[in-house]
N, C-alpha and C positions, 0 to 999 in steps of 0.2 A: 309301498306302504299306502293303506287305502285310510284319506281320511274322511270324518265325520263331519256333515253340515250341520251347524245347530243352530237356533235364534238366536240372536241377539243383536249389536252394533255394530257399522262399519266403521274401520279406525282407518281405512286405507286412503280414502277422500270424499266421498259422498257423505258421508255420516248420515245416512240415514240408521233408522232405530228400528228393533222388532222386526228384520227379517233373518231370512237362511245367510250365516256367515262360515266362512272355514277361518278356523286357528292358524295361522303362519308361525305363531313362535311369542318367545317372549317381546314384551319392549323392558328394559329394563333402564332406572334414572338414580340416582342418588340413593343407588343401595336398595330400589323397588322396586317389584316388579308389575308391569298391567297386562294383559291379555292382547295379542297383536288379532285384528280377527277383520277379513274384507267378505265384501259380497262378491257374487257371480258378477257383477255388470265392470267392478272396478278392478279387479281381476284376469277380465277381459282385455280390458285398457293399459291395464298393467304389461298383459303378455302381448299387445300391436304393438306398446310404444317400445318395448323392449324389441322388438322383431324389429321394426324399420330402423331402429340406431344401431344393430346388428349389421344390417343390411347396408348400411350409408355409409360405415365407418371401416375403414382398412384396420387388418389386424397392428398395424404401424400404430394406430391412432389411439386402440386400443392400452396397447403397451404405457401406453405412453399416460395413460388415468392409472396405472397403476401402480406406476411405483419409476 
């Protein structure tokens, strides 16, 4: 599925304003919903920091966050 960049805010941790974001999804709170939406830089960040605890962690360790 190919998505679309568009302006606006990053909710992901930068928050900066008025640049190129991609949609990830809803967030939804108390029955509403807001727009989930990050930019390229913390998206980036998103996909190392997820890579190296990939990397660091045994599938043991794994198991064991989830249930």
């Amino acid at each position: 599925m190919r998505q679309r960049w568009v302006t606006g805010d990053c909710w992901l941790g930068c928050e900066r304003t008025d640049l190129l974001v991609l949609w990830l999804g809803p967030v939804q709170w108390d029955g509403a919903h807001a727009p989930f939406l990050a930019c390229a830089d913390c998206l980036d960040r998103l996909k190392r920091q997820s890579c190296e605890y990939l990397l660091n962690h045994r599938p043991a360790d794994l198991a064991s966050l989830t249930g």
